[in-house]
GUMARKOL-308146 format. One record per residue: x, y, z of N, C-alpha, C, O, CB in turn; residue in one letter. Coordinates in steps of 0.1 Angstrom, whole numbers, plus 2048, in hexadecimal, padded with zeros to 3 digits. Each point is the difference from the previous one (the first is absolute). Glycine has a CB too. Example, Ala and Ser with C-alpha at 12.3 -4.5 7.8 and 13.67 -1.06 7.14 Angstrom:
<recs>
8847C784E7F780C80080980C80080A8008077E37F4805A
80F8177ED80980B8007F880B80880580B8018077EF7E9S
</recs>
This chain:
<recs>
8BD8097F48007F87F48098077F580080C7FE7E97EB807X
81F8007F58078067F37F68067F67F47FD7FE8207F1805X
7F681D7F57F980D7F68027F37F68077F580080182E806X
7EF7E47F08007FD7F18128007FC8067F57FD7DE81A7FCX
8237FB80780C7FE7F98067F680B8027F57FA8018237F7X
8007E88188087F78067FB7F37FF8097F78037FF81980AX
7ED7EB7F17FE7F37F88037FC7F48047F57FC7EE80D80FX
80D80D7EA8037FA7EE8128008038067FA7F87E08157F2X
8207F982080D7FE7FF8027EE8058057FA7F780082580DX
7F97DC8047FF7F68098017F67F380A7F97FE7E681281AX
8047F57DE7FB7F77F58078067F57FC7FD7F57EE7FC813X
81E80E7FA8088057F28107F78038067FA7F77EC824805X
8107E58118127FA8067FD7EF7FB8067FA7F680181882AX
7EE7E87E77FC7F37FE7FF7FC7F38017F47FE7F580E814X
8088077E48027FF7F280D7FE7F78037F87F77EB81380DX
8198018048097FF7FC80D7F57FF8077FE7F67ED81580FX
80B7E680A8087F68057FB7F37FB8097F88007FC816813X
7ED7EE7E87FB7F67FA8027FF7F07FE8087F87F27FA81CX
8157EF7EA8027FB7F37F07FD7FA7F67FE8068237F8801X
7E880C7ED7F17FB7FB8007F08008087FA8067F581D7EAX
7F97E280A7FC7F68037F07FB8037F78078068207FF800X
7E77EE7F47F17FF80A7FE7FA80D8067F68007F28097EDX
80380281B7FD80180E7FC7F27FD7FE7FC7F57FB81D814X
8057DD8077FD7EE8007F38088067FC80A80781D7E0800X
7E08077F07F07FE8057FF80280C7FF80B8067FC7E77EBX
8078018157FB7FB81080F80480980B8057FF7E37E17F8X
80881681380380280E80080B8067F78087FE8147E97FFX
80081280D7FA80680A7FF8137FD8098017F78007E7819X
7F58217F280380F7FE7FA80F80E7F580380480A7F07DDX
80A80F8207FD80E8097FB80C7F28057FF7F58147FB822X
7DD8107EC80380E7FA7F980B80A7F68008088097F67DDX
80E8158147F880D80B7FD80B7F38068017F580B7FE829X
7E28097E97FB8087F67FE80E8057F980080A7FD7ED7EDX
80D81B8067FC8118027F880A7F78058017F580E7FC814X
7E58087FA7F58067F77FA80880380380480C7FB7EF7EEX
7F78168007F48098067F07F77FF7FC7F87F88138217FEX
7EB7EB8147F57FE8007F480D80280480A8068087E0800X
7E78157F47F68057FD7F47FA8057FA7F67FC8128107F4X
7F08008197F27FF8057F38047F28048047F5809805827X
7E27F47E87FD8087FC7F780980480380280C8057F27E9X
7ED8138067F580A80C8017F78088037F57FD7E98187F8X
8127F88188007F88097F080A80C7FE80C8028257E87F8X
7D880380A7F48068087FE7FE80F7F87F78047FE8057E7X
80E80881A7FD7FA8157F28077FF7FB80B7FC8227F7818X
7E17F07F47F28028068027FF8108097F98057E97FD7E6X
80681181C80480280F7F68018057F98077F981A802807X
7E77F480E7EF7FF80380880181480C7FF8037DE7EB7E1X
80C81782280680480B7F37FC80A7F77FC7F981C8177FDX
7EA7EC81A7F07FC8047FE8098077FC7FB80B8037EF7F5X
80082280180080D8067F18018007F77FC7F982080E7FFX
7E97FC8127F28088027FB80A7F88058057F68017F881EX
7EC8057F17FD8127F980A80980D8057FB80A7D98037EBX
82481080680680B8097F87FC8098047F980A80381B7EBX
7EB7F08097F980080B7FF7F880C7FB80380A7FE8067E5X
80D7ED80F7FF7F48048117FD80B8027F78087EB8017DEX
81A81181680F80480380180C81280280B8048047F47D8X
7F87F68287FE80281180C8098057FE8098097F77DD7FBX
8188187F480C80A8067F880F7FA7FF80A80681D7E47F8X
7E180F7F67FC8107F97F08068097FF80980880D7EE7DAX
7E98008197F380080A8007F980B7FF7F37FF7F580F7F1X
80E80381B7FF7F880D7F07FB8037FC7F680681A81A805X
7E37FB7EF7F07FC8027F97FC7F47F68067FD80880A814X
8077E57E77F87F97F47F77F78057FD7F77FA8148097F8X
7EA8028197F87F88017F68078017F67F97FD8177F880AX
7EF81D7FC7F98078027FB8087F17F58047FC8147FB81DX
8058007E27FF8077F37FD7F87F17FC8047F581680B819X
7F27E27F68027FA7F67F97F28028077F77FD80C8177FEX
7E17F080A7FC7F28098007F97F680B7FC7FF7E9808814X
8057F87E37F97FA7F680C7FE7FC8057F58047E68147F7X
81F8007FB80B7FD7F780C7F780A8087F97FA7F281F7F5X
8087EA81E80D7F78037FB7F180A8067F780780B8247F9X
7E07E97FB7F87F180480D7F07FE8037F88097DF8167E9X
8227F28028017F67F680F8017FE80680B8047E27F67F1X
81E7F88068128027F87F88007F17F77FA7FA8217F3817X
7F081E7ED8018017EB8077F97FA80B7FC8047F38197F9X
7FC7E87F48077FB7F980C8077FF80180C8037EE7E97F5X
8218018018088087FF80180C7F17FA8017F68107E981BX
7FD81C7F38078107FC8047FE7F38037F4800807814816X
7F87FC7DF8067F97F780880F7F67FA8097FA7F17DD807X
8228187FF8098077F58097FA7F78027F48027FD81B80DX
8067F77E88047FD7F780B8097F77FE80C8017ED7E8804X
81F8097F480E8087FF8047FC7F28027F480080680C81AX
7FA8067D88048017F680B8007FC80180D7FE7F07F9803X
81B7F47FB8128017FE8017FF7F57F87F87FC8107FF815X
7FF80E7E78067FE7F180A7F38047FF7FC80C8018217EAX
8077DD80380A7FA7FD80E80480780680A7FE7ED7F27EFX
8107F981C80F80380A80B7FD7F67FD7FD7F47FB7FC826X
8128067E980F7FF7F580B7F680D7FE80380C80181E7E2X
8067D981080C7FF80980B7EF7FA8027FB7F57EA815825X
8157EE7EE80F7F97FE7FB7EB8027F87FA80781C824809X
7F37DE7E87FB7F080880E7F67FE8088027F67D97FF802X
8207F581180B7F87FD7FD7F08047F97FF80A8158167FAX
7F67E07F67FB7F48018117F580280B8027FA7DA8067F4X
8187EF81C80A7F78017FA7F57FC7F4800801817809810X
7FB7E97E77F97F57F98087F580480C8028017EA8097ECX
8057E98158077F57FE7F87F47F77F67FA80181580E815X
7FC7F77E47F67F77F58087F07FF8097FE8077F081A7E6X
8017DB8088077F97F87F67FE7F37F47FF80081A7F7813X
7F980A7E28017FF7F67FC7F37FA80A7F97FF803818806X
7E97E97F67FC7F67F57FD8027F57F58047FE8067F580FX
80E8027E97FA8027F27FE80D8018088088047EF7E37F7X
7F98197FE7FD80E7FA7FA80880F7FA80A8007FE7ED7E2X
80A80182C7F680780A80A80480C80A7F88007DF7F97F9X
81681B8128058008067F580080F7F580680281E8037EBX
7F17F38167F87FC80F80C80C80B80C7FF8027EA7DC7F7X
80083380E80980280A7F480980E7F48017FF8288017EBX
7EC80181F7FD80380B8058127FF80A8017F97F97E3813X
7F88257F980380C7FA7FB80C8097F480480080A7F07EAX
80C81482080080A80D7FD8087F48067FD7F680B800821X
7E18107E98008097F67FF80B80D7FC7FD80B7F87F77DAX
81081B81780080C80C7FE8097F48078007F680B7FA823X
7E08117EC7FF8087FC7FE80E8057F67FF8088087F07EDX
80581B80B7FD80E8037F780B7F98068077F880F7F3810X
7E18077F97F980D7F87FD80B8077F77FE8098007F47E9X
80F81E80B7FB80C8067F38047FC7FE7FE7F481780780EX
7E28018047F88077FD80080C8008028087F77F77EA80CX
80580F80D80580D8047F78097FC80580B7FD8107EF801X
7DD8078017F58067FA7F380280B7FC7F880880C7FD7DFX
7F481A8177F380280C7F58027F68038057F580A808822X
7E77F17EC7F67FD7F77F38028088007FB80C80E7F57E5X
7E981780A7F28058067FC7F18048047F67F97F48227F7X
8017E781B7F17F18037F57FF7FA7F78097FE80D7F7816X
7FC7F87E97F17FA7FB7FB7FD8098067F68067FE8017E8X
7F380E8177F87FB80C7F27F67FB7F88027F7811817816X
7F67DF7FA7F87F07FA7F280280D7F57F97FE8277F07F8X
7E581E8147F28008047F980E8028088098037FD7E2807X
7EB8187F67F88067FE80580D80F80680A7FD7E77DE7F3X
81181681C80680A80880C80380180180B8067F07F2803X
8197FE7F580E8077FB7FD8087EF80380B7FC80D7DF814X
7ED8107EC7FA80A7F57FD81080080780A7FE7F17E1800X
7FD8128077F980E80880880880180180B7FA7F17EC813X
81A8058028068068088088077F280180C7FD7FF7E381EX
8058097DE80B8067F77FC80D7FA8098087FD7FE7E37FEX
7EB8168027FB80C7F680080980C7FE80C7FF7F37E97EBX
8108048257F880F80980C80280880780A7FD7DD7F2807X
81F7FD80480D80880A8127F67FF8088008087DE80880FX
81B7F17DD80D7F97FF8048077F97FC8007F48027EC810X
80B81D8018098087F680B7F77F48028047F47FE80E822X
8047E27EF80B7F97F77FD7F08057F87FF80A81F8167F5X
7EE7DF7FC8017F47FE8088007F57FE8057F57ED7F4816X
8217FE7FB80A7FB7F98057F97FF80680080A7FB8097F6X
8037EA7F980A7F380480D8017F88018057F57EC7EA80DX
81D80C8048098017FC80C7F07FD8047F980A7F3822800X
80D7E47EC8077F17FD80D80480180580B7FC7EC7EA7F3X
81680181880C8047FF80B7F57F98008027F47F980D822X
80D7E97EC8087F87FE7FA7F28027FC7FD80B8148167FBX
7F07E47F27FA7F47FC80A7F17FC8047FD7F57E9817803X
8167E481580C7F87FF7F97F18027F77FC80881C819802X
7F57E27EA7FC7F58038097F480380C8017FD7E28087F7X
80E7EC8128117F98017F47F17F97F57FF80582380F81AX
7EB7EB7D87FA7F17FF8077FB7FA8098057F97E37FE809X
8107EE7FF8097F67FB7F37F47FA7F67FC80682380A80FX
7EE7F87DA7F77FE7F780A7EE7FB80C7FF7FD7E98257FBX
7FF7D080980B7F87F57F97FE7F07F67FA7FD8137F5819X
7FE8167E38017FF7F38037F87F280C7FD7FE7F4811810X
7F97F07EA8067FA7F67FF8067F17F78077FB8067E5815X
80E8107E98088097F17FF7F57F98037F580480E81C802X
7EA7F37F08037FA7F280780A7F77FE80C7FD7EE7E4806X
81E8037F680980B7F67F97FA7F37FE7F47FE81C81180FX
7E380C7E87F57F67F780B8007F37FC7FB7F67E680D813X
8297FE7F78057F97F580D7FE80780180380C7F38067DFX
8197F180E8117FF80180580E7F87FA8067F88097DC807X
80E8228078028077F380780C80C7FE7FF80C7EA7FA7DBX
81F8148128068038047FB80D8098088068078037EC7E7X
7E78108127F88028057F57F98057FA7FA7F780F814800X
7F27EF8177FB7F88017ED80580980080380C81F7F07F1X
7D680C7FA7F780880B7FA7F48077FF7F57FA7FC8227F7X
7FE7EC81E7FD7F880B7F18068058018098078197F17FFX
7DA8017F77F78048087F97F580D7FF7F37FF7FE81E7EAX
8007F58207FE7FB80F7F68028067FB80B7FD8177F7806X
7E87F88067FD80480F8007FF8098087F78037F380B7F7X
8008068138037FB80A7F680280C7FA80B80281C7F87F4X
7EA7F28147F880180C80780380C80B7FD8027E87F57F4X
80581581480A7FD80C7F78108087F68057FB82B7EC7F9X
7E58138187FB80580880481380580C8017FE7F27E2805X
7FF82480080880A8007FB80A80B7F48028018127F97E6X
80280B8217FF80D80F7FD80D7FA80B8057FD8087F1814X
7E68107EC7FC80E7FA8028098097F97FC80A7F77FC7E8X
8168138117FD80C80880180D7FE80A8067FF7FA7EC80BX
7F08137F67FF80F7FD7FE80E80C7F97FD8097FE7F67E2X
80E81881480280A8087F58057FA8028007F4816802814X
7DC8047FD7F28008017FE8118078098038087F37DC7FDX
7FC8297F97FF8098087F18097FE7FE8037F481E7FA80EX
7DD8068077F38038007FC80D80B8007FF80D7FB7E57EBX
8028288007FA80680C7F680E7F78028087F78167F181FX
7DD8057F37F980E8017FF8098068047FE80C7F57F97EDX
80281580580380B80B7EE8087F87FA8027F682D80280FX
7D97FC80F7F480B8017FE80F7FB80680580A7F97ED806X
7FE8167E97FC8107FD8078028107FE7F98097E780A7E3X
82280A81380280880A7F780980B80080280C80F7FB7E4X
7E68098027F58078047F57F98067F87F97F980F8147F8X
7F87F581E7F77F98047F28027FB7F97F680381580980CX
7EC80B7E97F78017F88007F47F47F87F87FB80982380BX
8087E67FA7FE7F47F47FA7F18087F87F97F88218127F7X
7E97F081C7F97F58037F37FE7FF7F88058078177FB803X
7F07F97EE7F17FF7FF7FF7F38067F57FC7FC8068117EFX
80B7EA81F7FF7F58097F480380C7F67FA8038258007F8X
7E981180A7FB80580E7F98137FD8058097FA8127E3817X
7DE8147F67FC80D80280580780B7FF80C8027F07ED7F3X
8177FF8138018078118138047F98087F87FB7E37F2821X
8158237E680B80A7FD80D7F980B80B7FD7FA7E181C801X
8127E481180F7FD8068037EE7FC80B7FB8047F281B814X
7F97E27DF7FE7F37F680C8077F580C7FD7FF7D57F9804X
8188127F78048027F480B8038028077F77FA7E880F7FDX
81C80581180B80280180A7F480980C8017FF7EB8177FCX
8037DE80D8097F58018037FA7F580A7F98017F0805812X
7FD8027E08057F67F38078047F78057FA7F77EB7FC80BX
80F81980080680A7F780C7FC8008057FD80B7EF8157F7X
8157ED7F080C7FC7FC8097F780880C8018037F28137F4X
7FA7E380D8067F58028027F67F57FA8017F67FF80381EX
80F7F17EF8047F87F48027EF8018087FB80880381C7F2X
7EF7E37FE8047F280080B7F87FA7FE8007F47EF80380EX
81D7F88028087FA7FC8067F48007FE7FB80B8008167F6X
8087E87F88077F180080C8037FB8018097F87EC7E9804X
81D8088078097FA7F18087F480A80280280C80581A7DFX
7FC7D980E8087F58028027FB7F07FC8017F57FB7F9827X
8127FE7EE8047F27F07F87F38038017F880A81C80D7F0X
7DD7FB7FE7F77F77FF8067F17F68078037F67E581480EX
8117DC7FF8037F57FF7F87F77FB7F480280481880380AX
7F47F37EB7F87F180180C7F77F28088037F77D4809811X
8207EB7FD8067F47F87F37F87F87F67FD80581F80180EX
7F07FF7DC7FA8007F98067F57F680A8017FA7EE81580DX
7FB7DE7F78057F97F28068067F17FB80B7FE7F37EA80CX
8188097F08058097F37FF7F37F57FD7F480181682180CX
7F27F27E98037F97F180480C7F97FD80C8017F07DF7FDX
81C80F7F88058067F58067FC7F480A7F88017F8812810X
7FB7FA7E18038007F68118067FB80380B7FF7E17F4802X
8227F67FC8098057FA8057FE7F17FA7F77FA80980A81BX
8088087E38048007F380C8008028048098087EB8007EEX
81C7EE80580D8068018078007F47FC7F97F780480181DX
80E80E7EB8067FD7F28127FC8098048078097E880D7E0X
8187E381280B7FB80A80C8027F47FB7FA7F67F57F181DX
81A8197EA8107FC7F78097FD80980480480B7FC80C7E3X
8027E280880D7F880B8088067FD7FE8077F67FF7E380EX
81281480480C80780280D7F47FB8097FF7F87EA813820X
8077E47F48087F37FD7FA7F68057F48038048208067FDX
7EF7EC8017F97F28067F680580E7F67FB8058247F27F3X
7ED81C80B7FB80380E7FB80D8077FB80480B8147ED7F5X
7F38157F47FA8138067F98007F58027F87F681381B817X
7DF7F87F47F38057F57FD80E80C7FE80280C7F47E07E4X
8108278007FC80B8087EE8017FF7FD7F67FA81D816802X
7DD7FA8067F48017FE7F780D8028038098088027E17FCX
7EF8177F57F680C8037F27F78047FE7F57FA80E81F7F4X
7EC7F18197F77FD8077F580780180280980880D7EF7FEX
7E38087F47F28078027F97F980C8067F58017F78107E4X
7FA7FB8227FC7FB80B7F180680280080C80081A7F2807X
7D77FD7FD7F98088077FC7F780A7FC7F57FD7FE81B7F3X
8077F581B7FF7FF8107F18008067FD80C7FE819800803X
7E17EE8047F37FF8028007F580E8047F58017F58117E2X
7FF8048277FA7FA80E7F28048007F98097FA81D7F8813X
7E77F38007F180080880181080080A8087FE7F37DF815X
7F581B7F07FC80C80A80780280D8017F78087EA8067F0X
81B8108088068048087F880C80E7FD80C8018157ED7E7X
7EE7FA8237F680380B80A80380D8087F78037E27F77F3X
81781D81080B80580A7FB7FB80F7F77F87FF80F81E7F2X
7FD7ED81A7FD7FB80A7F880F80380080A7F88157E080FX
7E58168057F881180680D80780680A7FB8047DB7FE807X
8168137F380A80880A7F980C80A7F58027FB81E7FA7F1X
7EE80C81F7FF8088048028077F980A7FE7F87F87FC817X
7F48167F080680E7F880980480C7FF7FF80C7EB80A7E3X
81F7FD80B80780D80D7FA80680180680580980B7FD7F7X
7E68077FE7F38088067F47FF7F78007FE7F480E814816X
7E57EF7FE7F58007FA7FB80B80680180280C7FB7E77EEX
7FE8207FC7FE80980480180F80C7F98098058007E47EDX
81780F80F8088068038067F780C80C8038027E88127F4X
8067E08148067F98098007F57FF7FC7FC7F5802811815X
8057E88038027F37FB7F47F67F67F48017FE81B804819X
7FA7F27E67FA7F67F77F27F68037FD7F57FC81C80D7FEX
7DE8098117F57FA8067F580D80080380C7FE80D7DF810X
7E18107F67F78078037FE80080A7F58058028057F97F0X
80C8008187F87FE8107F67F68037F88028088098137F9X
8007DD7F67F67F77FE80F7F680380C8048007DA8067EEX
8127E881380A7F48038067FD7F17FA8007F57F87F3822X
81A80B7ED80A8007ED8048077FA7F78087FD8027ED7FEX
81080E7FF8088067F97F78057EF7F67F97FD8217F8813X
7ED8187EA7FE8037F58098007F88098088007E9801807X
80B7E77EE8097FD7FA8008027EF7F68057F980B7ED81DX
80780C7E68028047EE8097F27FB8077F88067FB8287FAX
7F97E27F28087F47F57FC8047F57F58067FE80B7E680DX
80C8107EB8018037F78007F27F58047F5806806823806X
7F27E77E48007F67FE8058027EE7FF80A7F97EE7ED820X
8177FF7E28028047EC8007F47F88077F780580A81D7FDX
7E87EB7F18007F97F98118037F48047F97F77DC805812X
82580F7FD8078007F880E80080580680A7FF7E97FF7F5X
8167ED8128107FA8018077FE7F880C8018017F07F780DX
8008037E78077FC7F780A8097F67FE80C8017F17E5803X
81D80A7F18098087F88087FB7F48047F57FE7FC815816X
8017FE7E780A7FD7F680E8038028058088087EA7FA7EDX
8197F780180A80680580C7F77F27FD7F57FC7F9811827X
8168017D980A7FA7F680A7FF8097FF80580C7FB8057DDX
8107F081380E7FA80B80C7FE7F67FD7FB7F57F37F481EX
8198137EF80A7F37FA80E7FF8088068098067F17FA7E1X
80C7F08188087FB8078067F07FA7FD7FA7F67F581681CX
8157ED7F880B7F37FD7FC7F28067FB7FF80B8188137F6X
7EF7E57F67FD7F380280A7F68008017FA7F67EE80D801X
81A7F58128087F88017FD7ED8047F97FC80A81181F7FBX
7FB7DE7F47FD7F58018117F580A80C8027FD7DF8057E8X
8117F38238087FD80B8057F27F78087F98057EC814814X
</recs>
């Protein structure tokens, strides 16, 4: 994506070469926009349907002897949770509109990028992962990485006065692909003394410092809406350069499951029928974000 200066240069040449003038109401118009966007806290929640250890047939081959009662049943699911400051990154919009009177009616590609790039302790959301944390989980971490969206929004503008400045506020509906790079793992105490899972000593050192892990990019597609503000100066009958405020708002953002790449140190199963799966989920997709860019009328 183009930097900040090579856009105000871009909208400075276009200035230059343009006569002044006021811009025609109606008909038809293209505009492209370049900008930053802003996330805000943002929170993953992640739950997974895992067993107790005990219950983890690669680790205890004999839970049944050791554990009858507890791996009677499936548990409810696992539940964690991950804390983010505010990501930063880049956004760009293609438009095709027409023009009536004071309203613009358009169709509108928006693409955004936000880094995170941030590792952050777990919130752990149930009662025996809990435990485990105060007794033999040395670390739990999640980590956000890069947060990209591609949607396409139709919109409508009203311009609330005429004049040589011209401001436009909008909204817009339409639909949008969210995807975030996601990453989750804990790791067991080294010291097999520290397990407090198992009493039987050669228990304790198979769980010793092993570790759970995930990371993928995670997906889902999501209704949106968004509020906009604009301030537009025509150039001539046919170019207006413009600035643009915007906030970005989707559904709940629900990912598909995934396999960890290891649970507790090997594959993404217990020795029971099915996989041991994870998901992650956020109420917070949404952003802000300022733009400006060019409006040409055909």
């Amino acid at each position: 994506m183009p930097n900040s200066r090579q856009a105000l240069s871009a909208f400075a040449a276009i200035a230059m070469f343009a006569a002044s003038g006021a811009a025609a109401e109606d008909g038809w118009y293209g505009s492209v926009d370049l900008g930053f966007a802003r996330s805000m806290d943002t929170t993953i929640a992640g739950s997974d349907n895992d067993w107790s250890t005990k219950c983890d047939r690669l680790i205890n081959p004999g839970e049944l002897e050791t554990a009858p009662g507890e791996c009677a049943t499936a548990p409810p699911r696992s539940n964690f949770a991950a804390d983010f400051d505010a990501g930063r990154g880049g956004l760009a919009s293609l438009a095709l509109g027409y023009g009536v009177a004071r309203f613009n009616f358009e169709v509108e590609y928006l693409y955004r990028s936000t880094a995170f790039d941030e590792g952050v302790p777990l919130r752990i959301g149930d009662a025996v992962t809990l435990e485990k944390l105060s007794q033999e989980i040395s670390s739990a971490t999640g980590r956000l990485g890069d947060v990209r969206a591609h949607a396409a929004f139709a919109n409508i503008h009203y311009r609330l006065r005429d004049g040589a400045w011209q401001p436009y506020l909008g909204v817009g509906v339409g639909v949008g692909r969210v995807m975030l790079d996601y990453a989750a793992e804990a790791r067991r105490a080294d010291d097999p003394a520290q397990i407090a899972t198992f009493n039987d000593p050669a228990l304790r050192a198979r769980l010793a410092g092993t570790t759970t892990i995930g990371e993928a990019r995670h997906s889902d597609t999501m209704l949106g809406y968004q509020l906009l503000a604009s301030l537009e100066r025509p150039l001539n009958e046919t170019t207006a350069l413009r600035v643009r405020f915007r906030w970005v708002g989707f559904t709940r953002f629900e990912a598909a499951d995934k396999r960890w790449h290891q649970l507790r140190g090997h594959d993404s199963t217990i020795g029971r029928d099915g996989d041991v799966l994870w998901r992650v989920a956020t109420d917070d997709a949404g952003f802000w974000a300022w733009s400006a860019g060019v409006k040409v009328r055909f």
